[in-house]
C-alpha positions as CSV (number, residue, x, y, z in Angstrom):
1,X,105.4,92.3,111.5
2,X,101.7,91.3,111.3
3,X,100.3,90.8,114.8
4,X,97.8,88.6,115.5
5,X,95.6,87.8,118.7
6,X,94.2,91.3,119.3
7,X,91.0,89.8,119.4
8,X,90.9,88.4,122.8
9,X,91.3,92.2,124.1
10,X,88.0,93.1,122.4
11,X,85.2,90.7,122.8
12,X,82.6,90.7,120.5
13,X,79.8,92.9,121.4
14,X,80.9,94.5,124.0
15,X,79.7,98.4,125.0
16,X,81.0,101.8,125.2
17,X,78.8,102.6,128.8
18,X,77.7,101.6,132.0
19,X,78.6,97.9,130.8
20,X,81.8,95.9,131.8
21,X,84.3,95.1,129.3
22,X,86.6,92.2,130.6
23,X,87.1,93.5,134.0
24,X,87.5,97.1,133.5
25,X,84.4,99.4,134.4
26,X,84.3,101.9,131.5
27,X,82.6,105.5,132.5
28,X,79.3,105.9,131.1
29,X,79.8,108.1,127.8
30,X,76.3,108.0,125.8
31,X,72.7,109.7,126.9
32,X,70.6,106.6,128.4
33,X,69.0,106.8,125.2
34,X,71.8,105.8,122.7
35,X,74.6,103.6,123.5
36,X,77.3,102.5,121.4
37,X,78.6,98.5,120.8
38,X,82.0,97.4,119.4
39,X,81.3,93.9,117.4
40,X,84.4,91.9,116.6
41,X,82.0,89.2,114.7
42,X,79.5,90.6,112.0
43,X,77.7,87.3,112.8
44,X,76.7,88.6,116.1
45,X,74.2,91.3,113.9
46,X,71.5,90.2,112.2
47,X,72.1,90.8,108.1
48,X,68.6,91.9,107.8
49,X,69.6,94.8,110.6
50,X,72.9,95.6,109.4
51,X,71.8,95.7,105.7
52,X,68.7,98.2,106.6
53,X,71.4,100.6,106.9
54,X,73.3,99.9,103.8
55,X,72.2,102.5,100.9
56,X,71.1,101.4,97.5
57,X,74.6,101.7,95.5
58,X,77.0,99.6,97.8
59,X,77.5,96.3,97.5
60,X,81.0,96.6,100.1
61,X,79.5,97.4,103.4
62,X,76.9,94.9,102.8
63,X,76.7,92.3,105.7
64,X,77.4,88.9,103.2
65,X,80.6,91.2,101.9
66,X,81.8,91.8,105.1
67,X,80.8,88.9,106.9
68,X,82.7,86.7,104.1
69,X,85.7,88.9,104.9
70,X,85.9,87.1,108.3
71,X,84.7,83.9,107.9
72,X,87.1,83.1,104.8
73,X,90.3,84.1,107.3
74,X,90.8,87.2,105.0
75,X,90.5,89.6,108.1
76,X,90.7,88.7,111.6
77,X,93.5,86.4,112.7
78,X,97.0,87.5,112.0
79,X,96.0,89.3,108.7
80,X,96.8,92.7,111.0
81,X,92.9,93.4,110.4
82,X,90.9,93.3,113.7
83,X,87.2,93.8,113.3
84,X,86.0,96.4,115.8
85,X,82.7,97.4,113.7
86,X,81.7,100.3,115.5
87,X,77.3,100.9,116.2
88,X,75.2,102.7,117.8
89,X,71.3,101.3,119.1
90,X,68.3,103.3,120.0
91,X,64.7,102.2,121.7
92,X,64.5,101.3,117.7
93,X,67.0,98.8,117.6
94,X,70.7,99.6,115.7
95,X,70.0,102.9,114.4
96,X,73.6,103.2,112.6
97,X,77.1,101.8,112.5
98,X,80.5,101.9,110.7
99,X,82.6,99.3,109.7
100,X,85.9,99.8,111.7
101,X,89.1,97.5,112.4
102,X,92.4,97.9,114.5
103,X,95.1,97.7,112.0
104,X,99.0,96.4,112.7
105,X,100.1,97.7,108.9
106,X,99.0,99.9,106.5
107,X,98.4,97.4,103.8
108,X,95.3,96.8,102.0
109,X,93.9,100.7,102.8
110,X,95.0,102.6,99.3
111,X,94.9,106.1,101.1
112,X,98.7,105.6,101.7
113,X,100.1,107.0,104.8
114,X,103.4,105.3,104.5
115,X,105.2,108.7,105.0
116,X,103.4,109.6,108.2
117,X,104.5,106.3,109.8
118,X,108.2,106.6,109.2
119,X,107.9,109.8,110.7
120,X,106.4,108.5,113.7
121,X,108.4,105.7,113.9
122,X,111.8,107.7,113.3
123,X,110.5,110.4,116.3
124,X,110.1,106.9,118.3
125,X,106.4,107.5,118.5
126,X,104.5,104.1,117.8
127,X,102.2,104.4,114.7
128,X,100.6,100.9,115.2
129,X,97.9,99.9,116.0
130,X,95.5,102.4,114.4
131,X,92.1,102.4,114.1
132,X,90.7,102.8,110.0
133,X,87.1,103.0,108.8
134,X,87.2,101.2,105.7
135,X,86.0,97.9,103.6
136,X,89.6,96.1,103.8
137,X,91.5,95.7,100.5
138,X,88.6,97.9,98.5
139,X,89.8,101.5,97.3
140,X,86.0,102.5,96.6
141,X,84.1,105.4,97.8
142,X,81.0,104.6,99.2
143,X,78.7,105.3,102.4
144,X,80.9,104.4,105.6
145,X,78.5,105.6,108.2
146,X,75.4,103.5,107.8
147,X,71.9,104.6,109.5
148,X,68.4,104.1,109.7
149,X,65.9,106.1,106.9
150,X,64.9,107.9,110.0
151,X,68.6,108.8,111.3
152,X,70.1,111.9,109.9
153,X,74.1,112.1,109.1
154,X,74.3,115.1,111.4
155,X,72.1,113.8,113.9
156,X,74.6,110.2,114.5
157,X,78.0,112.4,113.9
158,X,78.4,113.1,117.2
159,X,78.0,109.9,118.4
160,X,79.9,108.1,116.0
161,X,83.3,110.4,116.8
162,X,82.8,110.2,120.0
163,X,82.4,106.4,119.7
164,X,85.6,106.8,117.5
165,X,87.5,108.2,119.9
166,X,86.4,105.6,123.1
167,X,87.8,103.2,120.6
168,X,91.0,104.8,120.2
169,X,91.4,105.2,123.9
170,X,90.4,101.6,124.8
171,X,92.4,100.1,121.7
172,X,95.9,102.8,122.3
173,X,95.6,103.5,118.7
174,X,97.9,106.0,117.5
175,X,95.1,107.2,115.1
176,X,91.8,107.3,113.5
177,X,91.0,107.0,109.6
178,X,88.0,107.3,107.8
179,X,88.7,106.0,103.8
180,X,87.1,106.9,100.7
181,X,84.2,108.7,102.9
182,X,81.0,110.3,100.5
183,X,82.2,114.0,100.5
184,X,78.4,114.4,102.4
185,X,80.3,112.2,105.2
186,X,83.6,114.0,105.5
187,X,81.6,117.3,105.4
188,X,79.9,116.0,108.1
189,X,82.1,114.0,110.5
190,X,85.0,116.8,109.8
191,X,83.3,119.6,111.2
192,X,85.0,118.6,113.9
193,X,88.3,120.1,113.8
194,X,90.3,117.6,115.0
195,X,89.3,115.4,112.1
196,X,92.1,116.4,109.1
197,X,90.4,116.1,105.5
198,X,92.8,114.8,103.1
199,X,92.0,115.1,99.0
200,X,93.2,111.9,97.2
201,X,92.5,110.9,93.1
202,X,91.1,108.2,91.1
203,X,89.3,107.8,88.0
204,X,85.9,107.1,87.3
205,X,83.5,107.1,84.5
206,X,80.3,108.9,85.5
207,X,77.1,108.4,82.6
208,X,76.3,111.3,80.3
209,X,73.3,110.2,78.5
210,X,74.8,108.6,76.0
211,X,72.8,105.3,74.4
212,X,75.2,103.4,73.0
213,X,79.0,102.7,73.6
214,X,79.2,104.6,69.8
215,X,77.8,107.5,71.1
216,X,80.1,107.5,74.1
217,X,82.8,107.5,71.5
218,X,81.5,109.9,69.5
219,X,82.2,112.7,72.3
220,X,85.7,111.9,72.3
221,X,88.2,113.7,70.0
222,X,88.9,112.1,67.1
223,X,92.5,110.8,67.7
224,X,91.1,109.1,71.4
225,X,88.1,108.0,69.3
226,X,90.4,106.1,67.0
227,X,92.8,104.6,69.6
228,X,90.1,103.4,71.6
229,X,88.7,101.4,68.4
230,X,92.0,100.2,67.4
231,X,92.5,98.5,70.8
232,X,89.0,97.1,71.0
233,X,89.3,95.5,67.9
234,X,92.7,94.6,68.7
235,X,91.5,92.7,71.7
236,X,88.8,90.8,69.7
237,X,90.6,89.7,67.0
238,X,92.6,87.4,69.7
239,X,92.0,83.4,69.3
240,X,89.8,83.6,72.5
241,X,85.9,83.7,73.2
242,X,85.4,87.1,75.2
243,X,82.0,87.2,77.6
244,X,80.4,88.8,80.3
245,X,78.7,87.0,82.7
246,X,77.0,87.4,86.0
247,X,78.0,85.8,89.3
248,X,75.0,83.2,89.2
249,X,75.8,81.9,86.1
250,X,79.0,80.7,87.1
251,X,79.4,77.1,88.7
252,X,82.5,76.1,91.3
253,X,84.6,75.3,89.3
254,X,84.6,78.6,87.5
255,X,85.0,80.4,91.4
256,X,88.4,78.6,91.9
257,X,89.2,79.6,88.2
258,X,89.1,83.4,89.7
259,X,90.5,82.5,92.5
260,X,93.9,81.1,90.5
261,X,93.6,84.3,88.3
262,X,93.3,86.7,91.2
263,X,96.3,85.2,93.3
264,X,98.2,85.5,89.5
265,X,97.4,88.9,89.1
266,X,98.7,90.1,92.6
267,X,102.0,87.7,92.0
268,X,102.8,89.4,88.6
269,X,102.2,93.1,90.3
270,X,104.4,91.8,93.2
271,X,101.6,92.5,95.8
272,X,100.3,89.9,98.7
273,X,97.0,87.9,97.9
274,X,94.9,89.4,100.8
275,X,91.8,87.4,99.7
276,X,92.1,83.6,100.9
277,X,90.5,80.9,98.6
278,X,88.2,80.4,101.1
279,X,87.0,83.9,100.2
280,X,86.2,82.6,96.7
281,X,84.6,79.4,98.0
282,X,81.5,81.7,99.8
283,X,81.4,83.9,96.7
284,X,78.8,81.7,94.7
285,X,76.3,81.6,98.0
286,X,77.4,84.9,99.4
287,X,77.9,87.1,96.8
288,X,77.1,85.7,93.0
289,X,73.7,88.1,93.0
290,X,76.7,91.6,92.7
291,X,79.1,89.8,90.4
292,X,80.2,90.3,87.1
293,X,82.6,88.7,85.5
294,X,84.4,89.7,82.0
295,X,86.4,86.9,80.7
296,X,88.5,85.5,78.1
297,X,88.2,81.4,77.6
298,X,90.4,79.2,75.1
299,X,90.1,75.4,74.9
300,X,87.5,75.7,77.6
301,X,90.2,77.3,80.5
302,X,89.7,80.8,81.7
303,X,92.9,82.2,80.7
304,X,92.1,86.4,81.7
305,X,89.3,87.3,83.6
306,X,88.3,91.0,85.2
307,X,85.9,90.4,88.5
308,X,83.4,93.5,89.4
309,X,80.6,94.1,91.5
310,X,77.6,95.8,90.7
311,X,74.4,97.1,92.9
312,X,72.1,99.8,92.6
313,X,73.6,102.6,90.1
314,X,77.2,101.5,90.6
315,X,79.7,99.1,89.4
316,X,83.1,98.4,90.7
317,X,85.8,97.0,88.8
318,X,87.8,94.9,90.9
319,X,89.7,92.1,90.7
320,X,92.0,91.3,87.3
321,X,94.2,88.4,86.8
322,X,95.4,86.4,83.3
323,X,97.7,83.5,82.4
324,X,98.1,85.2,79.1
325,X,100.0,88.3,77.9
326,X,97.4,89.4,75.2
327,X,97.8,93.0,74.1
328,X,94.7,95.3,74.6
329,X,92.7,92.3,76.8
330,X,93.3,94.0,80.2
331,X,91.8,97.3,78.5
332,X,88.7,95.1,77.0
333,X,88.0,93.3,79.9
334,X,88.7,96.0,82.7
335,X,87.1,99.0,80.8
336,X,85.6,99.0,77.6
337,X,83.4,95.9,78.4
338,X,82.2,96.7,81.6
339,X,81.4,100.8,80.6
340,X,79.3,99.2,77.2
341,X,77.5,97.3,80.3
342,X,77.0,100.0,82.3
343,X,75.7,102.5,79.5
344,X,73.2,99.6,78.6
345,X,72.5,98.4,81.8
346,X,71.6,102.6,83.0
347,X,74.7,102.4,85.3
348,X,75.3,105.6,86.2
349,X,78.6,105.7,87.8
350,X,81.6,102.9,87.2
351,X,84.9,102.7,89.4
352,X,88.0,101.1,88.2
353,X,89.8,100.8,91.1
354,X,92.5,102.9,92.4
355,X,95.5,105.3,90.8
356,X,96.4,104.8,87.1
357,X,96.8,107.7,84.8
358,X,96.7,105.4,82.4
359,X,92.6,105.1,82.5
360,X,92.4,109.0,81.5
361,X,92.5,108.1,77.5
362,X,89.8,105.9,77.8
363,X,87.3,108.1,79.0
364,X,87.6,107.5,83.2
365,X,88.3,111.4,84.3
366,X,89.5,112.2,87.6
367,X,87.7,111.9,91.0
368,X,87.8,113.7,94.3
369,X,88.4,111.0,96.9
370,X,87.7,112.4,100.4
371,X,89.5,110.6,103.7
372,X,89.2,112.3,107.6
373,X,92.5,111.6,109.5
374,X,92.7,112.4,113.5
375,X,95.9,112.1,114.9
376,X,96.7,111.8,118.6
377,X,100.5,112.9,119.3
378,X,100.2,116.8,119.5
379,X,103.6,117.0,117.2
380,X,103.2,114.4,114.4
381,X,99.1,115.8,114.3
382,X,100.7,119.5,113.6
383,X,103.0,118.5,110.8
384,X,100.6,116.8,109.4
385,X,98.0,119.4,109.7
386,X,100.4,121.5,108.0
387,X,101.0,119.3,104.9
388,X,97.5,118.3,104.2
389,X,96.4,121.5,102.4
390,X,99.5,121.8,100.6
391,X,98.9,118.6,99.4
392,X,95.5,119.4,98.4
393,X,95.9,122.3,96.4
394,X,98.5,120.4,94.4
395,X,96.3,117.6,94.0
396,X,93.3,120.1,92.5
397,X,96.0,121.6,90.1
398,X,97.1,118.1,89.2
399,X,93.3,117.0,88.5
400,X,92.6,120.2,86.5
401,X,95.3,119.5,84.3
402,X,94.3,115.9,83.9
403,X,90.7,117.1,83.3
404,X,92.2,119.6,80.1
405,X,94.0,116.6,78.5
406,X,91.2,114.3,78.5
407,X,89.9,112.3,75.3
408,X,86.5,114.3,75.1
409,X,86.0,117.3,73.2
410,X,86.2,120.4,74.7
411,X,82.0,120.8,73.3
């Protein structure tokens, strides 16, 4: 059941330190000199200070991302995502922080621990709440602890587990998860041993110097090569205009046209719509400046559209819905559009989103995706510890095999 009204138990703002929370004194934890804040509302930080942490090639942990997140209902409330963003300040001001939420489910994260919760539950250990580092509903790597220029990632590490663990304390989370971490992070944050790495997969296309989409081509074998033509073409000999358009060329009416085709694409896959229409409503004001948009139009109606965002050296492909079942138009709009944009655009790295094998024969090999688990109860932490490298040494065979079949020749 998704359980709502955690907020009231963490008001926004409030300190790990010699400050009050409610009226429970909480034991100083921090040198004078650093102090660490829990923020239920991103509107309480300035953007211009939460986004001088943000690096160059993530448009997710951006503050108008995040901050639409709450406003439009899509976290918060009884969506079983509780903002808790986690920071830390100095005599400089915020110095670094990580977006963080108590979670009642384990929707909407895509590092699926599923097993580990039925495991809890069936040793009557409670697995809910738990606390998870992560931009909600996005299964994209990316920088999850955000600093300063002048902070270093092994200077803030401390402070950011032990901020971590106050919160787990305060909140009686079961857990702590850090999602689709930059393998510098999980190096980093897991040299603490009580911080379990996990190894999951997902396919990405990463440049290679090539200059056109024919020369990307022409490093595939020959029978890849040919399939990959045959569906392109097959795609635009359909009786619709295909384009590819940025977020700020698109008017309102064209926002709630995504919005129809989003909630149609998680119907038809049988998952919940976790983004409210209100999230789509802030998109043209919040967020048209990262969009791109590949669509297919007939009789002046969107009728298949692909939504990605794009910043820096990095696109992310991800949002797909149609009202059409068009062979090869989910390939043209989802891949093979967006990689000729990103080879002429000097994009050097393009995520499609998360599992799907499927993605292989088009050129997206597989990716390391790096996660830092912490478990509290002694027993359920030692079986886990226990799986984990199992799991990722079958998960490196797995990616070397899928690395040998790939479309590109072997030169």
């Amino acid at each position: 059941m998704l359980a709502g009204g955690r907020a009231e138990r963490y008001p926004p703002g409030h300190r790990v330190g010699p400050r009050r929370v409610g009226d429970a004194p909480l034991r100083p934890c921090y040198e004078p000199s650093v102090r660490a804040e829990f923020f239920s509302d991103l509107g309480r930080i300035a953007a211009e200070d939460w986004d001088a942490l943000v690096g160059e090639d993530d448009p997710f942990v951006e503050h108008a991302f995040l901050r639409a997140l709450e406003e439009s209902g899509s976290v918060g409330g009884d969506s079983g995502w509780t903002p808790m963003h986690l920071t830390l300040w100095d005599d400089a001001g915020l110095a670094a922080a990580m977006p963080l939420y108590v979670k009642e489910h384990g929707f909407g994260e895509y590092i699926f621990d599923w097993a580990w919760a039925d495991a809890s539950h069936r040793a009557g250990v409670p697995y809910y709440p738990k606390l998870v580092s992560a931009v909600p509903f996005t299964p994209a790597t990316g920088r999850r602890v955000l600093r300063r220029a002048d902070v270093s990632l092994a200077e803030v590490a401390p402070d950011l587990r032990r901020g971590l663990l106050e919160a787990a304390s305060q909140t009686r989370a079961s857990s702590i998860h850090l999602l689709f971490l930059t393998r510098e992070e999980a190096d980093a944050l897991g040299t603490d041993p009580r911080f379990m790495r996990r190894l999951s997969l997902q396919f990405h296309w990463h440049a290679a110097g090539d200059a056109s989409f024919e020369d990307y081509l022409g490093r595939m074998r020959s029978p890849a090569r040919k399939a990959v033509r045959r569906e392109r073409r097959q795609a635009q000999e359909l009786p619709f205009e295909l384009e590819l358009l940025r977020g700020d060329e698109l008017g309102t009416a064209d926002y709630a046209e995504l919005f129809e085709l989003y909630r149609a694409g998680c119907l038809l896959k049988g998952s919940f719509p976790y983004l409210t229409e209100a999230f789509f409503e802030l998109m043209p004001e919040r967020l048209a400046p990262r969009l791109l948009v590949a669509r297919a139009r007939m009789d002046g109606r969107t009728v298949a559209a692909s939504l990605a965002f794009e910043k820096g050296a990095h696109l992310y492909g991800r949002y797909w819905g149609n009202h059409v079942d068009a062979p090869m138009l989910h390939f043209e709009l989802c891949y093979y559009r967006l990689i000729e944009h990103a080879i002429d655009s000097g994009i050097t790295r393009f995520e499609a989103g998360a599992q799907g094998e499927h993605k292989l024969k088009r050129g997206l090999m597989p990716a390391s995706i790096h996660s830092l688990h912490l478990i509290r109860h002694p027993g359920l932490e030692a079986a886990i510890a226990d799986y984990l490298p199992r799991e990722a040494a079958g998960m490196r065979a797995r990616m070397d095999e899928l690395r040998a079949s790939g479309p590109f020749r072997r030169d």
